[in-house]
C-alpha positions as CSV (number, residue, x, y, z in Angstrom):
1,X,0.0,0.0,0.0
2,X,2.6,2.6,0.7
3,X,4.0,1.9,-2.3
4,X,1.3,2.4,-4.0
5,X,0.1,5.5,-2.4
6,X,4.1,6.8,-3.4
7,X,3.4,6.2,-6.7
8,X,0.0,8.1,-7.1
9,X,2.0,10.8,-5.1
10,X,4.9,10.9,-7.5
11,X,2.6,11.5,-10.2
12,X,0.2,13.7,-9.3
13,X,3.7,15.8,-8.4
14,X,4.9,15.5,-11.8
15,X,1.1,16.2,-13.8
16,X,0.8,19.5,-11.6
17,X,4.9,20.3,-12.4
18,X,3.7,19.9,-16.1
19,X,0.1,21.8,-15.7
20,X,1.9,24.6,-13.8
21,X,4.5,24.8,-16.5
22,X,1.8,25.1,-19.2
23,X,0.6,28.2,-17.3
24,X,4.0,29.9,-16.1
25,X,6.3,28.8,-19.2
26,X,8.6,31.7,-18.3
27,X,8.4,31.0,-14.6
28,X,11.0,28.8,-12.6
29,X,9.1,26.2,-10.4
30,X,10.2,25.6,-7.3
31,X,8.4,22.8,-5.5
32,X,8.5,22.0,-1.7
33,X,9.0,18.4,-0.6
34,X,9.3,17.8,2.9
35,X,12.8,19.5,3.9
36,X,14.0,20.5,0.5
37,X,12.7,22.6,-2.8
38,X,13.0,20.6,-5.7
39,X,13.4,21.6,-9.2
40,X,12.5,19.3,-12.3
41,X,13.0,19.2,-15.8
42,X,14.3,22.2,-17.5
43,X,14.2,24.8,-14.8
44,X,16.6,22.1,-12.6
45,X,19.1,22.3,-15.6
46,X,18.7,26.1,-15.3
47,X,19.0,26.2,-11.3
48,X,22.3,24.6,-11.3
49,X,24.2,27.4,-13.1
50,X,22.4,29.8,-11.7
51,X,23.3,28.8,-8.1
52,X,25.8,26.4,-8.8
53,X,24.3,23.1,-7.4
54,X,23.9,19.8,-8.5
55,X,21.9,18.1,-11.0
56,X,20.9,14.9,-10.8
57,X,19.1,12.3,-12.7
58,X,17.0,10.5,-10.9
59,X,13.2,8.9,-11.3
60,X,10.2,9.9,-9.3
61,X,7.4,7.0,-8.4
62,X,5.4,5.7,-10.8
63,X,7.4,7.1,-13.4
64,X,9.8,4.8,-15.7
65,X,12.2,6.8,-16.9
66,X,14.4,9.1,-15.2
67,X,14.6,13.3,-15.5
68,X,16.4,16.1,-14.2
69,X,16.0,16.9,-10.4
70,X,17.8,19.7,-8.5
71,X,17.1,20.6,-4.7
72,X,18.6,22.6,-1.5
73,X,17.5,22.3,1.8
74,X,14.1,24.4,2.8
75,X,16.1,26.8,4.9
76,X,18.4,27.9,2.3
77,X,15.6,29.5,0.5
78,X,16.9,33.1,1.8
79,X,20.1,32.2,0.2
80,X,19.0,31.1,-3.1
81,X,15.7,32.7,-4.0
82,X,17.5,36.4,-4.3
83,X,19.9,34.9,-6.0
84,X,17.4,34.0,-8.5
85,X,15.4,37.0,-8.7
86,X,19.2,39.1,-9.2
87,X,19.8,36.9,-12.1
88,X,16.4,38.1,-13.8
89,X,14.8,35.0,-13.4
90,X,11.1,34.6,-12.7
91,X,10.2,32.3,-9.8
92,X,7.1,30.6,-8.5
93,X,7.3,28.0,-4.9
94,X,4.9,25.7,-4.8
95,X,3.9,24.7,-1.0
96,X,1.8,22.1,0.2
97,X,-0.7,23.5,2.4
98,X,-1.7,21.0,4.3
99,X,0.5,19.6,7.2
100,X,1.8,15.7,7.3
101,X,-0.3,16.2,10.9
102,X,-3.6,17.1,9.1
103,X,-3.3,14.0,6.8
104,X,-2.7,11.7,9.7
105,X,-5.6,13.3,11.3
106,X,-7.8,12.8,8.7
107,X,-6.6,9.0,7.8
108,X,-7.2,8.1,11.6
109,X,-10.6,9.4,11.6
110,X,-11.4,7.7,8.1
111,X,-10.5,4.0,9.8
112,X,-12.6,4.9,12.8
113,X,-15.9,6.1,11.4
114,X,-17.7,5.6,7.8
115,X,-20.2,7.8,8.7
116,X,-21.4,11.1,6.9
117,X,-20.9,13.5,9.4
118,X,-16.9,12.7,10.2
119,X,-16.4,12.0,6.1
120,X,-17.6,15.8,5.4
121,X,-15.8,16.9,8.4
122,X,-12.7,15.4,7.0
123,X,-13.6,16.7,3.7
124,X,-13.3,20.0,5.1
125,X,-10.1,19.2,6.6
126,X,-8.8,18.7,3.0
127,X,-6.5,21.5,2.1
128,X,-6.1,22.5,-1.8
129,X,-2.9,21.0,-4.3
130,X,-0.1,22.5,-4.1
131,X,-0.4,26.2,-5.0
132,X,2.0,28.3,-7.3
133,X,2.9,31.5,-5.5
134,X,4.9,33.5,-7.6
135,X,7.6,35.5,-5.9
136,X,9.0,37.8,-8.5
137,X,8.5,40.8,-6.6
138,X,8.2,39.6,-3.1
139,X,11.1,39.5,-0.8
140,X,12.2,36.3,0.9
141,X,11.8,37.8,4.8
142,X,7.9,38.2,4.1
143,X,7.5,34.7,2.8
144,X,6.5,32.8,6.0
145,X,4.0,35.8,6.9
146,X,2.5,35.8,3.2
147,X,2.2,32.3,3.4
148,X,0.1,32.2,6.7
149,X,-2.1,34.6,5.0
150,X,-2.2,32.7,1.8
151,X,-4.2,29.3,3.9
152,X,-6.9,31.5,5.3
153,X,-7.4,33.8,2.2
154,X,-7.2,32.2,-1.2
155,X,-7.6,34.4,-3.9
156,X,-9.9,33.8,-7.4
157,X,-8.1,31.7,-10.0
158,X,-8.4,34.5,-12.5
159,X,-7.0,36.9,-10.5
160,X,-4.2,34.9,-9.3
161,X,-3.5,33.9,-12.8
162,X,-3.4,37.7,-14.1
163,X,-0.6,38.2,-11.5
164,X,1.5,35.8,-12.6
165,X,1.2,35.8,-16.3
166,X,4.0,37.7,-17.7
167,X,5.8,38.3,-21.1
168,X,8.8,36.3,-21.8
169,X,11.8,38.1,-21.8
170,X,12.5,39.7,-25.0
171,X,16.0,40.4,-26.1
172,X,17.4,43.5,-25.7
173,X,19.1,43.7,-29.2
174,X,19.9,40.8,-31.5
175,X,23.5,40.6,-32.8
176,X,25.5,39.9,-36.1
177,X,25.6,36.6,-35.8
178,X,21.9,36.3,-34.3
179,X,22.6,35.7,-30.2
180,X,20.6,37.4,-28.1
181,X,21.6,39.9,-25.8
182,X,19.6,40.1,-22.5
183,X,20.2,40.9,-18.5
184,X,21.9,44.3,-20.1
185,X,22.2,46.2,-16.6
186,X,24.8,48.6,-14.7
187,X,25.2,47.6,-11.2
188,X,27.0,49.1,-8.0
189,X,30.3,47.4,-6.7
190,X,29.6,46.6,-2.8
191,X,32.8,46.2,-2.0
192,X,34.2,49.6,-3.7
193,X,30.5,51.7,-3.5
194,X,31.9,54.1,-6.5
195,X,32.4,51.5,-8.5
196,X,29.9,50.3,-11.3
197,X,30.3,47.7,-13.4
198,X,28.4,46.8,-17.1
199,X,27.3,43.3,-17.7
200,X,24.6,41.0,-19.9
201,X,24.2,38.1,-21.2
202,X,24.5,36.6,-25.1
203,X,22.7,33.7,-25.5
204,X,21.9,32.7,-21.6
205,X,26.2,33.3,-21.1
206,X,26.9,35.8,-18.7
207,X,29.5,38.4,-19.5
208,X,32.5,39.1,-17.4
209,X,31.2,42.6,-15.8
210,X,33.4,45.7,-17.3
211,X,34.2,48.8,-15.0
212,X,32.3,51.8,-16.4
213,X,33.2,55.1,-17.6
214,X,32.0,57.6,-14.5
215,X,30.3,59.2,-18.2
216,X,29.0,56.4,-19.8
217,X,27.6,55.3,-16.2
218,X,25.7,59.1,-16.1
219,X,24.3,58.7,-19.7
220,X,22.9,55.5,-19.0
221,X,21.4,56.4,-16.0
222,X,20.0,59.4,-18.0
223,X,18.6,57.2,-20.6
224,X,21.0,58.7,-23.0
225,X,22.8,55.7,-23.6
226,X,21.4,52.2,-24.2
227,X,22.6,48.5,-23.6
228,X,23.5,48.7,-27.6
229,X,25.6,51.3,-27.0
230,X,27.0,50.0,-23.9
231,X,27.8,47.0,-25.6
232,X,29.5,48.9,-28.3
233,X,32.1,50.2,-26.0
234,X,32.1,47.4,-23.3
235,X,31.9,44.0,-25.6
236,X,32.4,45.3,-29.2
237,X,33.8,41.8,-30.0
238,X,30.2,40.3,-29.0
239,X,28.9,42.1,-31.8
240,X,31.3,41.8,-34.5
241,X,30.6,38.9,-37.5
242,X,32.5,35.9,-37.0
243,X,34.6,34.4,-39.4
244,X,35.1,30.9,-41.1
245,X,36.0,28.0,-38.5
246,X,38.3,26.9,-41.3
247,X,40.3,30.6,-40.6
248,X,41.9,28.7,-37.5
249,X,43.1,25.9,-39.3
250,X,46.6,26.0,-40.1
251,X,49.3,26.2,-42.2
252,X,47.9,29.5,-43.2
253,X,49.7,32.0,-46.1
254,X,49.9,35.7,-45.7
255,X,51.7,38.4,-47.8
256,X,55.0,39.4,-47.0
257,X,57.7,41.9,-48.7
258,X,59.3,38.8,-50.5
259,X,56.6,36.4,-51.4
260,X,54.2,34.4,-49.3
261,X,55.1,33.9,-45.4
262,X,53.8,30.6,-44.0
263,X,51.9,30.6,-40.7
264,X,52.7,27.0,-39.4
265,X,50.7,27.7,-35.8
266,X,49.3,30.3,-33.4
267,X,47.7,30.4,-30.3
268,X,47.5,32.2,-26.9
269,X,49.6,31.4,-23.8
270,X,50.3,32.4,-20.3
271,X,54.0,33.3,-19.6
272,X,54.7,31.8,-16.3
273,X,58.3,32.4,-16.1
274,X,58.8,34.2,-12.8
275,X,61.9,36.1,-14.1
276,X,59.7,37.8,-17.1
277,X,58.6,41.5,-16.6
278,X,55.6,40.0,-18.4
279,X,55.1,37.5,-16.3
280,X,51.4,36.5,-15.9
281,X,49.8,38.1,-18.8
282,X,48.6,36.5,-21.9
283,X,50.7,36.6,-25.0
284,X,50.3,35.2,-28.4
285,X,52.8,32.9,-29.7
286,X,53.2,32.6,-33.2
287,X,55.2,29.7,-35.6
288,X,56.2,31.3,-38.4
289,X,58.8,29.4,-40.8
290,X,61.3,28.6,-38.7
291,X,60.8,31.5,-36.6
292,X,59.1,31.0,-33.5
293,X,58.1,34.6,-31.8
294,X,55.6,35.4,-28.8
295,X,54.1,39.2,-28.0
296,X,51.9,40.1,-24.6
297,X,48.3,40.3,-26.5
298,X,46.1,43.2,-25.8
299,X,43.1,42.8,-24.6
300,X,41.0,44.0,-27.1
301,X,43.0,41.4,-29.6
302,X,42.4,39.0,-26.7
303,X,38.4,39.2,-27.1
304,X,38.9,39.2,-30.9
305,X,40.6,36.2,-31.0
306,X,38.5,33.8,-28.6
307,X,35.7,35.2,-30.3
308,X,36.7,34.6,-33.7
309,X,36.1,37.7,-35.2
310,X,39.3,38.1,-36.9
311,X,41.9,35.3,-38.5
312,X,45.0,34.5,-37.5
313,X,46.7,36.0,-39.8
314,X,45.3,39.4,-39.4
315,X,46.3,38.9,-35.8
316,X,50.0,38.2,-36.9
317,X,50.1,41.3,-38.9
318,X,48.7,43.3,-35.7
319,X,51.4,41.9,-33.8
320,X,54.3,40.5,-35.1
321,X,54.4,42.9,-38.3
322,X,56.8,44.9,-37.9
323,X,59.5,41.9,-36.6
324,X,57.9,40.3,-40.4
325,X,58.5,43.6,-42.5
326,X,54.8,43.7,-43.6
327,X,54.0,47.1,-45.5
328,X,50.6,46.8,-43.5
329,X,52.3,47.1,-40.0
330,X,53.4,51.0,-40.5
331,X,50.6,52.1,-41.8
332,X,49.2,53.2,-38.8
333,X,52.7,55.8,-38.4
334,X,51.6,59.2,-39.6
335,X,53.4,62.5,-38.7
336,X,51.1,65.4,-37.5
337,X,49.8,67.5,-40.2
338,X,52.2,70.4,-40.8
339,X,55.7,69.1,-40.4
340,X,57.6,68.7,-43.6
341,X,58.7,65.5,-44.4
342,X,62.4,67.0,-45.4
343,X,62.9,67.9,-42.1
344,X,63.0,63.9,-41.5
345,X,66.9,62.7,-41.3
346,X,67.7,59.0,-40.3
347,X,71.6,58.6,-40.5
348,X,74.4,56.6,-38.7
349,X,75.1,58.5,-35.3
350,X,79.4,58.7,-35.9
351,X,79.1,58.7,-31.9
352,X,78.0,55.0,-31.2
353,X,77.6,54.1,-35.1
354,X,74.3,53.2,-34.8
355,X,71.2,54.3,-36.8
356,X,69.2,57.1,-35.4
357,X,66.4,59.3,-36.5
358,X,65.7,63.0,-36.2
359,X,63.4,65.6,-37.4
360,X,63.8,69.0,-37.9
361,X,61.1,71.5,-36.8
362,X,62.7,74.7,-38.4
363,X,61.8,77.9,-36.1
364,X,60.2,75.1,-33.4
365,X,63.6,73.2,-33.0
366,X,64.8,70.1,-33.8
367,X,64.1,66.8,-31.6
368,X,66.5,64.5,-30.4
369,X,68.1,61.3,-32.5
370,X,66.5,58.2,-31.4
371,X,68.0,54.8,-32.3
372,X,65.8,52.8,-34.0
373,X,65.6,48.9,-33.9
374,X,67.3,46.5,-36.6
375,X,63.9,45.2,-37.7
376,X,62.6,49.3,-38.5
377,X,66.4,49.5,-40.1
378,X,65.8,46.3,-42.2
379,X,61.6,47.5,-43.4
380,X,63.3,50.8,-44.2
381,X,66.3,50.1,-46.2
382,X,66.4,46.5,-47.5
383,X,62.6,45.2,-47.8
384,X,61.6,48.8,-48.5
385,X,58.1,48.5,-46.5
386,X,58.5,51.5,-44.2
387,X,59.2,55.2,-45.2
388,X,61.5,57.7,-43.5
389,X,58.2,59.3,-41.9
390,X,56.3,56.7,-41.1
391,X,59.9,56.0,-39.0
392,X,60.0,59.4,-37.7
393,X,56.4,59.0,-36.2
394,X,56.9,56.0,-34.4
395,X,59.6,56.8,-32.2
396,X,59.1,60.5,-32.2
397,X,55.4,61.6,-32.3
398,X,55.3,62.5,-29.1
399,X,58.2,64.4,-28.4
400,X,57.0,66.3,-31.9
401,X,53.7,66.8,-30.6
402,X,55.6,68.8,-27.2
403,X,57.1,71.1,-29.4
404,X,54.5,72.0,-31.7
405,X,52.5,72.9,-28.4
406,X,55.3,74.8,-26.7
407,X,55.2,78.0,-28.5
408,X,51.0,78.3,-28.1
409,X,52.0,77.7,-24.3
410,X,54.2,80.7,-24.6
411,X,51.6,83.0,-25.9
412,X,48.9,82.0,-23.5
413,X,51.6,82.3,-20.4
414,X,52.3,85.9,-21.7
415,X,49.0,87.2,-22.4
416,X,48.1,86.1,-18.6
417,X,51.0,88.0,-17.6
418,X,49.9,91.2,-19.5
419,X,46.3,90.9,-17.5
C-alpha cells in the first residue's frame, strides 16, 4: 500500500509540475517536498548554473524513466531565491498547504468512522494542491508571513493567474551573428561603492562585468545611452561577424615583402616564467617558418581572437608585423599634419655608429636622434616597406607633438601675464 500511495503521489507531483508549467512557461518552479525545494525538468538544468548546485538524474514514483532533479534544503531558500530574482529570473514556490499532521488526522478518523458527518468533516479538513505562488516581486523575509495569510485567504483563479502571467523576456538587441543579448544592466560594486560595473548576457552566457566610464555610467542612468551602446564600448567583439571555423586551421599564407610567409601555428599562452617582466599576462605565440616569436596580446586582440572575429593572420600582422616587415604594420605611423617630411633625417650616429632618426622643426627646433631597432632598419632600407616618416612617427610623435605645443604655451603664459 505505501508503495502504491508513493506512486499516485509521484505522479500527481509530476502532472501539476507539467500543468503549472503550461501556465507559467517563463516562470521557474520551485516545488517544496518535505525538507528540500526541488526543481524538475528544465528549470533544474537552469538552477544549477544559476546557483551552482547539483543536478541529478534521478526517477520519481510511478514514473519509468528518469529526469532532471535539483534541490537545497528548505532553509536555504533566503540564500537562493535572491539569487534567482538578481539573475532576472522569474520564480514561483509551490507549497503544500496541508500539514503531514492534518493527513494523519484525517486518515485516523477515516479507519474509525464511515459515517457522513466525520467524512464531510474530514472533507473540510482537505486543504487545496499545491499552489504556485509567484515571488518575483516579493522578498524572501515576508514569505513565511504571506504564506500564513495565503491558507486563510485564497484568492480567485483568475486573478491569481493575471498576476503571474508575464511576457517572456524579450532580447534586448539581437546581434550579427543572431545571439541574443539580454540581462543588459549597470550595477554598483559593494565592496568599492563608486564602483559600477556593465554586464549581460549573449545567449543565456553571462559576460565578465566591465568597469564603467563615470560618463558612460551618467548617460545611462539618464537614458542617453542604451545596452546597444554600452555593448558597443564594453563587448564590441560580441557584436562583431565571425569568421570561417576553417580561418583557424593551419598552415595558413599571408603576404610578405618577398613572397608568401607561411603561418605553421598560433595560439595564446600564459607566460609563467617568474623572471619575465611579463610574467602572468597572456601573450600570443606565433610559428612562423622557422621563426618562432611570442608578444603580450592586448586585450581587445584577446576578445577578438576567442571570439573569432578576426583570423589568425590578421592577428600576426597586428602583432608581429613589424619583426615580419609587412608594409601593412606602419601604416598606422603618420606625422602630424604640418611638419615637412624633409625635415626627416635618419643617418648613422658617428658617436656610437648606430642608426638614429631625427626631425627638424625649423623655427620650433629640432628633436633629439633616437635609435631605431634593426627590424625598422631592415623594413626601411632592405625590404623597403617603411618610409622615412612613417619611421619618424613611431619613435618621435610624441616628443614632436611637445614642441608644436610649446610655442602656443608661450603665448597664452604671456597674455596672462599682460592681465
Amino acid at each position: 500500500m505505501a508503495n502504491k500511495e508513493e506512486a499516485e503521489n509521484g505522479k500527481g507531483l509530476l502532472k501539476q509540475f507539467d500543468d503549472l508549467k503550461k501556465k507559467h512557461p517563463d516562470a521557474m518552479l520551485l516545488f517544496r517536498q518535505g525538507d528540500f525545494y526541488e526543481m524538475y525538468k528544465e528549470d533544474a538544468v537552469k538552477a544549477a548554473v544559476l546557483l551552482g548546485i547539483a543536478v541529478a538524474d534521478k526517477m520519481l514514483p510511478g514514473e519509468k524513466t528518469d529526469m532532471k532533479i535539483a534541490r537545497f534544503a528548505h532553509h536555504a531558500l533566503d540564500t537562493y531565491l535572491p539569487k534567482l530574482i538578481r539573475s532576472g529570473a522569474r520564480v514561483a514556490i509551490c507549497d503544500r498547504l496541508e500539514t503531514s499532521e492534518q493527513k494523519k488526522s484525517e486518515k485516523e478518523s477515516t479507519n474509525q468512522s464511515n459515517n457522513k458527518d466525520m467524512a464531510k468533516k474530514s472533507k473540510k479538513q482537505e486543504e487545496p494542491a499545491p499552489v504556485a505562488k509567484n515571488t518575483a516581486e516579493e522578498k524572501p523575509a515576508k514569505e513565511k508571513k504571506n504564506k500564513r495569510k495565503a491558507e486563510n485567504k485564497q484568492e480567485p483563479d483568475s486573478k491569481k493567474e493575471a498576476k503571474q502571467e508575464r511576457n517572456p523576456r524579450e532580447p534586448q538587441m539581437v546581434t550579427a551573428n543572431g545571439e541574443k543579448v539580454t540581462h543588459g544592466h549597470a550595477y554598483q560594486s559593494k565592496a568599492n561603492p563608486e564602483e559600477w560595473y556593465f554586464t549581460a548576457r549573449v545567449d543565456g552566457k553571462q559576460l565578465k562585468p566591465q568597469r564603467m566610464e563615470a560618463a558612460d555610467l551618467a548617460a545611462f542612468q539618464k537614458k542617453e545611452l542604451g545596452v546597444q551602446q554600452l555593448m558597443e564600448r564594453y563587448y564590441p567583439t560580441k557584436l562583431m561577424p565571425k569568421v570561417a571555423e576553417d580561418a583557424y586551421k593551419f598552415p595558413k599564407e599571408i603576404a610578405g615583402p618577398e613572397g608568401n610567409i607561411t603561418v605553421n601555428k598560433f595560439n595564446v599562452y600564459k607566460e609563467k616564467d617568474e623572471q619575465r617582466p611579463d610574467y602572468g599576462k597572456y601573450k600570443f605565440y606565433a610559428q612562423i617558418g622557422d621563426a618562432k616569436m611570442s608578444a603580450v596580446a592586448s586585450r581587445q586582440d584577446l576578445n577578438a581572437y576567442f571570439d573569432r572575429v578576426v583570423t589568425p593572420g590578421q592577428l600576426v600582422e597586428r602583432n608581429f608585423g613589424e619583426r615580419l616587415h609587412l608594409k601593412s604594420a606602419y601604416e598606422k605611423y603618420q606625422l602630424p599634419e604640418g611638419v615637412d617630411s624633409k625635415g626627416v633625417r635618419v643617418a648613422k650616429d658617428r658617436a656610437d655608429n648606430k642608426w638614429k632618426v631625427s626631425v627638424n622643426l625649423g623655427d620650433k627646433g629640432q628633436t633629439a636622434k633616437h635609435e631605431i631597432s634593426f627590424d625598422d632598419g631592415y623594413s626601411l632600407f632592405k625590404a623597403k616597406t617603411a618610409t622615412r616618416e612613417q619611421i619618424a612617427a613611431k619613435y618621435l610623435n610624441p616628443e614632436i607633438a611637445s614642441m608644436l605645443a610649446a610655442p602656443v604655451a608661450k603665448v597664452e603664459q604671456a597674455a596672462s601675464m599682460k592681465r
